[in-house]
C-alpha positions as CSV (number, residue, x, y, z in Angstrom):
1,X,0.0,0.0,0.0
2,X,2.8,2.4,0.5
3,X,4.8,1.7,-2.7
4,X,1.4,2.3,-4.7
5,X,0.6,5.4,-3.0
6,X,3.7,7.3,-3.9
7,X,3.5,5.9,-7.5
8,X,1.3,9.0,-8.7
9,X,3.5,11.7,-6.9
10,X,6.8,10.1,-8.4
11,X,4.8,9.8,-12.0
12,X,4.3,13.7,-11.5
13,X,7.5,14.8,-10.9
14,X,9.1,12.3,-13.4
15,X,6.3,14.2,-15.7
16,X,7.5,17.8,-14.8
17,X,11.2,17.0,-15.5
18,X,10.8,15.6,-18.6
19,X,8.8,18.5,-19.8
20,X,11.6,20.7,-18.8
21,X,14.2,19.0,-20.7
22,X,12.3,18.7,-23.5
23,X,11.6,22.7,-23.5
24,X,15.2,23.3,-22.6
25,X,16.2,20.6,-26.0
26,X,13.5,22.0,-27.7
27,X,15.0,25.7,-27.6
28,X,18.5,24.6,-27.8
29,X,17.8,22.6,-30.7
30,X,15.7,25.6,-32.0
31,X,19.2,28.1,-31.6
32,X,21.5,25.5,-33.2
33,X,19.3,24.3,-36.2
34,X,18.4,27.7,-37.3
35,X,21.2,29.0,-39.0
36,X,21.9,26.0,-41.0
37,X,18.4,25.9,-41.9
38,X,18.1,29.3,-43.1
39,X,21.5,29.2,-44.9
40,X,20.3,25.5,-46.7
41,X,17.1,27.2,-47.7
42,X,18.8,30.3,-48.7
43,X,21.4,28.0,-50.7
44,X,18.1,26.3,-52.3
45,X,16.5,29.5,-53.7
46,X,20.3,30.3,-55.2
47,X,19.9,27.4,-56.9
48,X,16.2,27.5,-57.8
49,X,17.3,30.8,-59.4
50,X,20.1,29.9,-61.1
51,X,18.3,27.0,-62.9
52,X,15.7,28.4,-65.2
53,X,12.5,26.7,-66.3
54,X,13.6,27.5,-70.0
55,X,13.7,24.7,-71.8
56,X,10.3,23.3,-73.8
57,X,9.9,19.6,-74.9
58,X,8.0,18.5,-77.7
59,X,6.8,15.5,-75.1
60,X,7.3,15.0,-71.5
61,X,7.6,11.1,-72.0
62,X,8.2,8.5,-74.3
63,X,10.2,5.6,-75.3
64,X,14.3,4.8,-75.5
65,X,15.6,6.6,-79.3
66,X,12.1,8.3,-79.7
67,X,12.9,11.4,-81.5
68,X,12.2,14.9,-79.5
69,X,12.3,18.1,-80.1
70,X,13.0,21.2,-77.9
71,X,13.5,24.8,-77.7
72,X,15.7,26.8,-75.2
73,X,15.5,30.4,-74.1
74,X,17.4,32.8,-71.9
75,X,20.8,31.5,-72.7
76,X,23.8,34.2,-73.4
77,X,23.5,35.1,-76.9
78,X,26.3,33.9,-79.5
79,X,27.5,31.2,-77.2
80,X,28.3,27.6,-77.1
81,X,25.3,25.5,-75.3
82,X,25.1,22.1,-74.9
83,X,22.0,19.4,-73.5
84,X,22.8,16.9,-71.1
85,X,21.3,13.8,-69.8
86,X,21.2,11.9,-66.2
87,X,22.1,8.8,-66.9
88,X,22.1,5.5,-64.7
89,X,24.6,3.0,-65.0
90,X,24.0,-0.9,-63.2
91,X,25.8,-3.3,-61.8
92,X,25.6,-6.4,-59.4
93,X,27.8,-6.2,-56.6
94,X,29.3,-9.1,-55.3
95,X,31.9,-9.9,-52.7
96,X,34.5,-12.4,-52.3
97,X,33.7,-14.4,-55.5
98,X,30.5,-15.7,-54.2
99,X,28.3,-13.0,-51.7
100,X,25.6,-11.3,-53.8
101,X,25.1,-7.3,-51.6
102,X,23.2,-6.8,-54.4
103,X,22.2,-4.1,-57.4
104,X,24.6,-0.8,-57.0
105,X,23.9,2.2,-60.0
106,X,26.0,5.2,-60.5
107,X,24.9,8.6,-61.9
108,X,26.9,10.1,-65.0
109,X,25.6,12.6,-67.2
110,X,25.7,12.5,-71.1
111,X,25.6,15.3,-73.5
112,X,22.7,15.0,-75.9
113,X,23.2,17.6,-78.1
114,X,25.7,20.5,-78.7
115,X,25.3,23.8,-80.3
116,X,25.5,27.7,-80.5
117,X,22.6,30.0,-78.9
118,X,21.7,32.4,-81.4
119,X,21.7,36.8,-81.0
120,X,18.2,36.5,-79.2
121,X,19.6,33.6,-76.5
122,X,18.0,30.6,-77.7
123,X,18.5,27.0,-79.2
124,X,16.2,24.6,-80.4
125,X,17.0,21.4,-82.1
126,X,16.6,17.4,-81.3
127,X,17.8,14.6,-79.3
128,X,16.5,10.7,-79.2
129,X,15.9,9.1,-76.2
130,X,18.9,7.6,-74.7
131,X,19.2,3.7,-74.8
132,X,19.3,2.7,-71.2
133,X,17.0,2.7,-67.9
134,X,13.5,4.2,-67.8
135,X,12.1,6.4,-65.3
136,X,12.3,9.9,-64.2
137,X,15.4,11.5,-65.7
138,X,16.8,15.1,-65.8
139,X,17.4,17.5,-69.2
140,X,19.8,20.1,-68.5
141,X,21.2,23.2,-70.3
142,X,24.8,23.7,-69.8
143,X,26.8,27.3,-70.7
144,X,30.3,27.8,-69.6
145,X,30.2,24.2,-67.9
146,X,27.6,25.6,-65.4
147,X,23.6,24.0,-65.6
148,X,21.3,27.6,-66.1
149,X,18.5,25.2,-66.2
150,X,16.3,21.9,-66.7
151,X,13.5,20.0,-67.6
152,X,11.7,16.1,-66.6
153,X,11.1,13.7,-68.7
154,X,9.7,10.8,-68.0
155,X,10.9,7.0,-70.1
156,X,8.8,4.1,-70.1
157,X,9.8,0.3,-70.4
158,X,8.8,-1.4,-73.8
159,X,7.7,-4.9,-74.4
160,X,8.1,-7.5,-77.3
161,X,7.1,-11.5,-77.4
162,X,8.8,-13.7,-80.1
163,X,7.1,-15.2,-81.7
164,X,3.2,-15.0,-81.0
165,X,2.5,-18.6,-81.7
166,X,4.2,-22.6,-82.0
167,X,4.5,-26.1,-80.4
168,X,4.6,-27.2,-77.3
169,X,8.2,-26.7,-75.9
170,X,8.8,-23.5,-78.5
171,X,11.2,-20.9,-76.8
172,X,9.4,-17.6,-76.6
173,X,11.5,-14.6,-75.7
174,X,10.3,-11.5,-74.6
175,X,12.7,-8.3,-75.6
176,X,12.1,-5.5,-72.8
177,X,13.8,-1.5,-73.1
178,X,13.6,1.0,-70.4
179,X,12.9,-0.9,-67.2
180,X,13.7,1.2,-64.2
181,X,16.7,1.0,-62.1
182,X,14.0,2.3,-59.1
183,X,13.4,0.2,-56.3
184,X,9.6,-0.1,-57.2
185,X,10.4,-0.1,-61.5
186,X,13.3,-2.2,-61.2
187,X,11.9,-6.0,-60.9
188,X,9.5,-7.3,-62.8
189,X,7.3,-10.1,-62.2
190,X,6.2,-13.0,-65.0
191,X,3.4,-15.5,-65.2
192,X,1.8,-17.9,-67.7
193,X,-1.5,-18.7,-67.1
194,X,-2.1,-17.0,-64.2
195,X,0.3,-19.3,-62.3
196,X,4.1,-17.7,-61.2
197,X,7.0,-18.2,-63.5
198,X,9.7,-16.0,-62.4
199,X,11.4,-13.0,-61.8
200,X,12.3,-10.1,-65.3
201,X,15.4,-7.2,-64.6
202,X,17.9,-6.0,-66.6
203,X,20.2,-4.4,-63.8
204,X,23.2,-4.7,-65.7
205,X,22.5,-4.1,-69.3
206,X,20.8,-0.8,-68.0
207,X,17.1,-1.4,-68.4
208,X,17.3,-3.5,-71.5
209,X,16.5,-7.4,-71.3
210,X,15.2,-10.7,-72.7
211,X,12.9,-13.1,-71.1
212,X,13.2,-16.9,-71.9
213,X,10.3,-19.2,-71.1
214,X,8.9,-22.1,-73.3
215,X,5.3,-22.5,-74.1
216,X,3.5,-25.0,-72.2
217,X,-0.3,-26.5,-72.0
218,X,-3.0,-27.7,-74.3
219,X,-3.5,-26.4,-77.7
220,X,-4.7,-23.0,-77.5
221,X,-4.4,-19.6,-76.5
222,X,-2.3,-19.3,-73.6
223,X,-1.8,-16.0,-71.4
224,X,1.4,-14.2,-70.5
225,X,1.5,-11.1,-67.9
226,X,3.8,-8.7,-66.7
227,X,3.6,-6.9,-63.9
228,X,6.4,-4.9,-61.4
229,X,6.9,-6.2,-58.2
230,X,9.8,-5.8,-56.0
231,X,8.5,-7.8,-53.0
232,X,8.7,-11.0,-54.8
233,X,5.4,-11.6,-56.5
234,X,3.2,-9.4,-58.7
235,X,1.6,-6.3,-57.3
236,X,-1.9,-6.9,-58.8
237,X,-4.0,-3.6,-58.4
238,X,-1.5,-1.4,-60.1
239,X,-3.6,0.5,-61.3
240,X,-4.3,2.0,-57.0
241,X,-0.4,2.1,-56.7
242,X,1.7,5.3,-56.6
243,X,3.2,4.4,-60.2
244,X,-0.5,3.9,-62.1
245,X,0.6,5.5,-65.3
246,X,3.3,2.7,-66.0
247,X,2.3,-0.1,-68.6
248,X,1.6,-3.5,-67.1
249,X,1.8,-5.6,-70.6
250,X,-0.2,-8.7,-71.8
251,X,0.7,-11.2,-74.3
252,X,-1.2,-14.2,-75.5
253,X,0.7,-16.9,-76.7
254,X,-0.9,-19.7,-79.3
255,X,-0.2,-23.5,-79.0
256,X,-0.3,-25.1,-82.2
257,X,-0.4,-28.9,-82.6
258,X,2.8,-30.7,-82.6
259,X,6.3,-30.3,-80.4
260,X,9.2,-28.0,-81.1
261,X,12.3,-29.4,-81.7
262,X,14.1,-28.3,-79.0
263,X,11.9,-30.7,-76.8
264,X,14.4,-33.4,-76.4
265,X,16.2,-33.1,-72.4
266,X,19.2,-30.4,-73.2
267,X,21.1,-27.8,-70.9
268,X,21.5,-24.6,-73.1
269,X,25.0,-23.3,-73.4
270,X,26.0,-21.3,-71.1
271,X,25.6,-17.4,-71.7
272,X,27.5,-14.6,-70.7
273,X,27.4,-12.9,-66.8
274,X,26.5,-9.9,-66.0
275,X,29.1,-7.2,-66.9
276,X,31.1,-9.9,-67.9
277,X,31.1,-11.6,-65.1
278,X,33.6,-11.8,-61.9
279,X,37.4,-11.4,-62.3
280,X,39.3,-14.3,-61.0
281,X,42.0,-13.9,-59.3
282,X,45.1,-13.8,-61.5
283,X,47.0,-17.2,-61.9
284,X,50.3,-17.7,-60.5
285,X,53.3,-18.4,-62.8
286,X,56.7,-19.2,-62.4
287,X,59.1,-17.5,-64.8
288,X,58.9,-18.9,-68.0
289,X,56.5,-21.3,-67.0
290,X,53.4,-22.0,-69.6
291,X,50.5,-24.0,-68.9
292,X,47.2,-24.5,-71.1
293,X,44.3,-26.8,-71.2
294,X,42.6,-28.2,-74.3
295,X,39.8,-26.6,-72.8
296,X,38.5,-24.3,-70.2
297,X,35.4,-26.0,-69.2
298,X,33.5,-28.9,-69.5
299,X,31.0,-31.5,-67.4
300,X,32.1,-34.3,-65.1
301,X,33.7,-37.1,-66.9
302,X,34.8,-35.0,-70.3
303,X,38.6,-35.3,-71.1
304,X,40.8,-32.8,-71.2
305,X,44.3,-32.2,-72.1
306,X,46.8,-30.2,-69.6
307,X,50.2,-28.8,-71.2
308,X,52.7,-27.5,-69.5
309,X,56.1,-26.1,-70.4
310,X,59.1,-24.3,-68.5
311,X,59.3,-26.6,-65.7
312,X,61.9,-28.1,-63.9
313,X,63.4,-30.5,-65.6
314,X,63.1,-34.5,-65.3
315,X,61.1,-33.3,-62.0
316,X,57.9,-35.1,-60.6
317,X,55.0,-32.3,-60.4
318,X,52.0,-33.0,-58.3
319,X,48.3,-31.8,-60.0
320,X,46.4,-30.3,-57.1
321,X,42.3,-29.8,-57.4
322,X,41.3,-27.0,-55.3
323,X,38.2,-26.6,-54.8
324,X,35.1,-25.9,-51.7
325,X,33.6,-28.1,-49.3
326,X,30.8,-27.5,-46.6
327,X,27.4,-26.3,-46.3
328,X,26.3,-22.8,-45.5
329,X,23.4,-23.4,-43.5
330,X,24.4,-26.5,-41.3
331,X,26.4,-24.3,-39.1
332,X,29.6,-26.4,-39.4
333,X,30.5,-23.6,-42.5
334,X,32.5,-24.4,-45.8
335,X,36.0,-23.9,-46.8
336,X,38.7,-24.6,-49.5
337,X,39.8,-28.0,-49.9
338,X,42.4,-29.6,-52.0
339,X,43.1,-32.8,-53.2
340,X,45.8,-34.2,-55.7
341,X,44.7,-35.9,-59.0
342,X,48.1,-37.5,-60.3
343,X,52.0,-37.1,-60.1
344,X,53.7,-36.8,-63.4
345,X,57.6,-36.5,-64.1
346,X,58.5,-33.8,-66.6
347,X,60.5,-34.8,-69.7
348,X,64.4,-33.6,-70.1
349,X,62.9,-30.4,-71.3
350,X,60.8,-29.4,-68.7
351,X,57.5,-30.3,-70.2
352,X,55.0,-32.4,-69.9
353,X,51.6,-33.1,-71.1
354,X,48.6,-34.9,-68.8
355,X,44.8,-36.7,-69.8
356,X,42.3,-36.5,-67.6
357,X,38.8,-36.1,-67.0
358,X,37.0,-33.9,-65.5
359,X,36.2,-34.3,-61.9
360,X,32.8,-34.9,-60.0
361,X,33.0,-31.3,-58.3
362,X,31.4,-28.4,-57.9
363,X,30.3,-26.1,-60.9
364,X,29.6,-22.6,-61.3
365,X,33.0,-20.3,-60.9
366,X,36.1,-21.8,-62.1
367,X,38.2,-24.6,-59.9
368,X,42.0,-23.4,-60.0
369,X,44.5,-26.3,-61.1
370,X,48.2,-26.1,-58.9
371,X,51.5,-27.5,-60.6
372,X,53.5,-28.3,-57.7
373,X,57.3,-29.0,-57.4
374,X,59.4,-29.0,-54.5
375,X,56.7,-27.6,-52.7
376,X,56.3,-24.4,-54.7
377,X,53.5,-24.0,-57.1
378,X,54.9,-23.7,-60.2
379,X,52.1,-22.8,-62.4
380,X,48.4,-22.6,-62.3
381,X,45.0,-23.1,-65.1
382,X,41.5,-22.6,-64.5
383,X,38.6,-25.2,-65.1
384,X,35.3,-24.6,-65.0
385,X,32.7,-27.3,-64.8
386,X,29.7,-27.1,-66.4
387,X,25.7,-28.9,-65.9
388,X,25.3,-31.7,-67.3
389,X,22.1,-34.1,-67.3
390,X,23.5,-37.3,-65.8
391,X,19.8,-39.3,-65.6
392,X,15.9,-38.8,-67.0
393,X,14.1,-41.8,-65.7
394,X,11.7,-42.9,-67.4
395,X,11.1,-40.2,-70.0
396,X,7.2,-41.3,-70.5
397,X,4.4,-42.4,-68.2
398,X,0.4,-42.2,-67.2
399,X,-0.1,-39.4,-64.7
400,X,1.5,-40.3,-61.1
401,X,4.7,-41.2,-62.7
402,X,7.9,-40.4,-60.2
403,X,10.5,-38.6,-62.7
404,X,14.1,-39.4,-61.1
405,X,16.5,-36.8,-62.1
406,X,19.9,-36.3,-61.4
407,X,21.8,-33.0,-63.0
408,X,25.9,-32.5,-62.4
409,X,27.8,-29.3,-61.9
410,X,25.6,-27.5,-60.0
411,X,27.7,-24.0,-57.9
412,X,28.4,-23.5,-54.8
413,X,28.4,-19.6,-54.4
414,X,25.2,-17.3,-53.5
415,X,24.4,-16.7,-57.2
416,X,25.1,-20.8,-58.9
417,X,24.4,-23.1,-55.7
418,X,20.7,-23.1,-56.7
419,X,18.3,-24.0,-59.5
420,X,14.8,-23.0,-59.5
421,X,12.0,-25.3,-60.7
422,X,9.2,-24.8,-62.9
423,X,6.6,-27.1,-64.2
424,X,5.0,-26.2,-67.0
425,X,5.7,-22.2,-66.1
426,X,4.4,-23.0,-62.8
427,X,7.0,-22.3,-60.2
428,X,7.6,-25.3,-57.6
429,X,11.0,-25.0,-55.7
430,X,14.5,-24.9,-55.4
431,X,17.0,-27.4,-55.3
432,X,20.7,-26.7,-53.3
433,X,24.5,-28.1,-55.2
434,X,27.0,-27.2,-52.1
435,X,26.3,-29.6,-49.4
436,X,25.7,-32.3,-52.4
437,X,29.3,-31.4,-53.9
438,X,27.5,-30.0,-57.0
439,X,25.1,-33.1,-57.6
440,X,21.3,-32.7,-57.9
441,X,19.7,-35.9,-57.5
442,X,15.4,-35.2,-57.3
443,X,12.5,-36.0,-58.0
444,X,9.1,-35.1,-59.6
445,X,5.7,-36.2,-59.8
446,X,4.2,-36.2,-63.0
447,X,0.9,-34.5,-63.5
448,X,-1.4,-32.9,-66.5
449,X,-3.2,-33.7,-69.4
450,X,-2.0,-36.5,-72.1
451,X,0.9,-34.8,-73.7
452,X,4.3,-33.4,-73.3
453,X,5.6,-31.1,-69.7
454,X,7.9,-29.2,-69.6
455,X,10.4,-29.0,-66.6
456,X,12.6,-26.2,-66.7
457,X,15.7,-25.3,-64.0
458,X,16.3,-22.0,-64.3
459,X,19.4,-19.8,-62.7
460,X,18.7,-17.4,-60.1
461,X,20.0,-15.6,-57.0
462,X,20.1,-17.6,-53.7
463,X,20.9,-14.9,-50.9
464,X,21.4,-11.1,-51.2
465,X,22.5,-8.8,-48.2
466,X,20.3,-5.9,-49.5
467,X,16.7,-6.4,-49.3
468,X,15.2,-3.3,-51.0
469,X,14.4,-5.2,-53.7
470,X,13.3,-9.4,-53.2
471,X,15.7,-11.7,-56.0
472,X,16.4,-14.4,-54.3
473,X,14.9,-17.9,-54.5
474,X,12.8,-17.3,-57.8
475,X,13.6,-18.1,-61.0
476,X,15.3,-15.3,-63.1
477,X,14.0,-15.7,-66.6
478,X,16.5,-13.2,-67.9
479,X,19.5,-15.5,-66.9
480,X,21.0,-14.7,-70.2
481,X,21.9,-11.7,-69.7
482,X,21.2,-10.5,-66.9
483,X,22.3,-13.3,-64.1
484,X,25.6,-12.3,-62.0
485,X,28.5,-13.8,-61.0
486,X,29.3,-16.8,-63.4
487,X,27.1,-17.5,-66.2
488,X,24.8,-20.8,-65.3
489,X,22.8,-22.2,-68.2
490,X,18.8,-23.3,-67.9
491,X,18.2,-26.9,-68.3
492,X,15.0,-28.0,-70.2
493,X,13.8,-31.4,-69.7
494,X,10.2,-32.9,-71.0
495,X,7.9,-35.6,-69.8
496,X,5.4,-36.9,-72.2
497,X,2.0,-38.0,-69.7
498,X,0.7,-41.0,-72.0
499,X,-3.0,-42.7,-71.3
């Protein structure tokens, strides 16, 4: 009874104290934030008058290398003047050849057009578009290097599907311009038939991309919708968003009778990574030392040549595999490993040439290859290891039928340790290379009408530090040129459902 009757009176003067600090903040606050407010302010109107609203476009949006025109007054008579452009340039940022932070764009501005104002102060000419990311961008007049002033404009996205009709299992690819770089404009969402396919950005090619799917179902008309969405899925009721005005394209695709020829089980070859994808570190060399392999990648169990020259002499040199072992989610964590594939004695000239095949490993970034003599690496070659369909059992079955599948070379890094799913366009899961040292061994049920499904493992992006925008764990459908790190190919398998 005592302790709660002193509670209010403590409460009170708790109450009173507070208020005073917050006054005495408040005004100190007040004293030390006013100057720099004022002077900010007074720094904005500088610049609100020193860039004029004196330039007039013939549109305020349009498409990448539409033609406008525009007119420009108050500019100091008899004088060179130039236009210039905001542009946005993208990349994927990764870390340590195998953490995905995520998209990172720079700012640089181009110069659209150059010229001379004439006695009365103005210019007028035309500029197209820039190719590149869509969105809100910037026109600027420039004189003496200084902006005097600028105008918006606004660049939408474009959409193409090639071609409009075909088989089942035809590839149809559709050719996008002017996506954004935004965090709301910059994914894009795809699905066939109203079920979820996968994920549509073109981060590093600056706004411009192609989709890969293949067409699935009964003969027909079959739907294809495109829609932003940078949680992960598509945001349906666009049209209530605070982007309304952007275009949310539909295709319709038409199944003809028949399959396409590229129905057989294949993976594609692989295409090339994003920005050219990462830089290995460089290979070691002693001097004078050469050393080449017939080639630079291939799947488990494909031979290959090593050649080496500018050895030691008569010298025995020990072939060590390097490569990573581990699992990044069983807690016990990952690490390189090595292991040694042969010992082979140089000739009297220091050469020497090995046959091997290439190991059951890891794929995705390269493996590095150590000569060894004496304990000192002597030289060093990269190998990469590609997918490779290893079983497809059975290929044809009533409805029911368990699929087994088993798939070589999958990665180990953020951006290749995962393929992502889809049946017949309709994603269904991922499946994980590491802890399986690059083997995917599966299953799946098979399900649909009497004909042919398609079962499609698509690249995409595993795990990503920044989260502004969802990637990960959904198939990227725009793997071939737009998928970081190291270049993983889709595989496309079938399954014909019989009676």
């Amino acid at each position: 009874m005592k302790y709660i009757g002193k509670t209010p009176l403590l409460m009170l003067v708790l109450f009173i104290m507070s208020v005073m600090l917050i006054a005495c903040s408040d005004e100190d606050k007040a004293t030390t934030d006013k100057q720099p407010a004022n002077k900010n302010a007074e720094q904005q109107e500088a610049t609100e008058e020193k860039l004029l609203n004196n330039i007039t476009l013939s549109k305020a949006r349009g498409f990448v290398r539409d033609e406008v025109s525009f007119e420009v007054t108050d500019l100091q008579a008899n004088e060179p003047v130039e236009l210039v452009w905001n542009a946005i340039n993208g990349e994927y940022e990764i870390e340590d050849l195998y953490a995905v932070i995520g998209p990172k764009f720079a700012e640089e501005e181009i110069v659209l057009q150059q010229g001379t104002a004439d006695a009365e102060g103005k210019w007028n000419g035309m500029f197209h578009v820039p190719e590149g990311f869509g969105g809100d961008f910037t026109v600027w007049v420039k004189q003496d290097g200084k902006k005097i002033g600028q105008v918006g404009y606004t660049v939408d996205p474009s959409f193409v599907m090639e071609p409009t009709s075909g088989p089942v299992g035809t590839e149809i690819t559709i050719k996008m311009e002017g996506l954004g770089w935004s965090t709301y404009m910059r994914n894009w969402q795809l699905t066939y038939d109203n079920k979820y396919t996968g994920l549509v950005t073109g981060i590093s090619t600056n706004g411009t991309a192609e989709a890969k799917i293949r067409a699935a179902g009964a003969v027909g008309d079959h739907a294809i919708r495109l829609r932003t969405g940078y949680l992960g899925m598509q945001y349906i009721n666009y049209l209530q968003s605070p982007y309304p005005d952007k275009p949310a394209p539909d295709f319709m695709f038409t199944i003809t009778e028949g399959v396409a020829a590229t129905i057989e089980n294949h993976v594609e070859d692989a295409p090339v990574a994003a920005s050219g994808g990462l830089e290995m570190p460089k290979l070691q060399q002693a001097e004078n030392v050469k050393v080449a392999l017939s080639k630079d990648e291939g799947i488990v169990d494909e031979p290959i040549t090593l050649t080496a020259s500018g050895l030691p002499k008569d010298t025995e040199i020990e072939l060590i595999w390097n490569t990573m072992k581990g699992s990044r989610v069983s807690g016990k964590g990952f690490g390189e490993e090595t292991m040694s594939l042969d010992k082979v004695k140089t000739d009297a000239g220091g050469q020497l040439q090995y046959d091997f095949k290439v190991p059951d490993d890891l794929g995705g970034i390269p493996h590095r290859l150590d000569l060894v003599a004496n304990d000192k690496v002597q030289g060093q070659a990269y190998l990469r290891i590609l997918p490779s369909i290893v079983d497809f059992t059975p290929k044809s079955g009533p409805v029911g039928t368990k699929i087994a599948i088993t798939i070589k070379g999958g990665g180990w890094t953020e951006f290749d340790n995962a393929y992502y799913l889809t049946y017949d366009n309709a994603y269904t899961g991922y499946l994980c290379a590491f802890n399986s040292q690059g083997n995917l061994t599966f299953d799946v049920i098979a399900t649909g009408d009497v004909g042919y499904h398609l079962i499609d493992l698509y690249p995409g992006i595993y795990k990503q530090q920044e989260k502004d925008t969802d990637m990960t764990l959904i198939p990227q459908l725009t793997y071939s040129t737009d998928h970081p790190g190291s270049a993983m190919p889709a595989i496309r398998l079938a399954f014909e459902v019989t009676e």
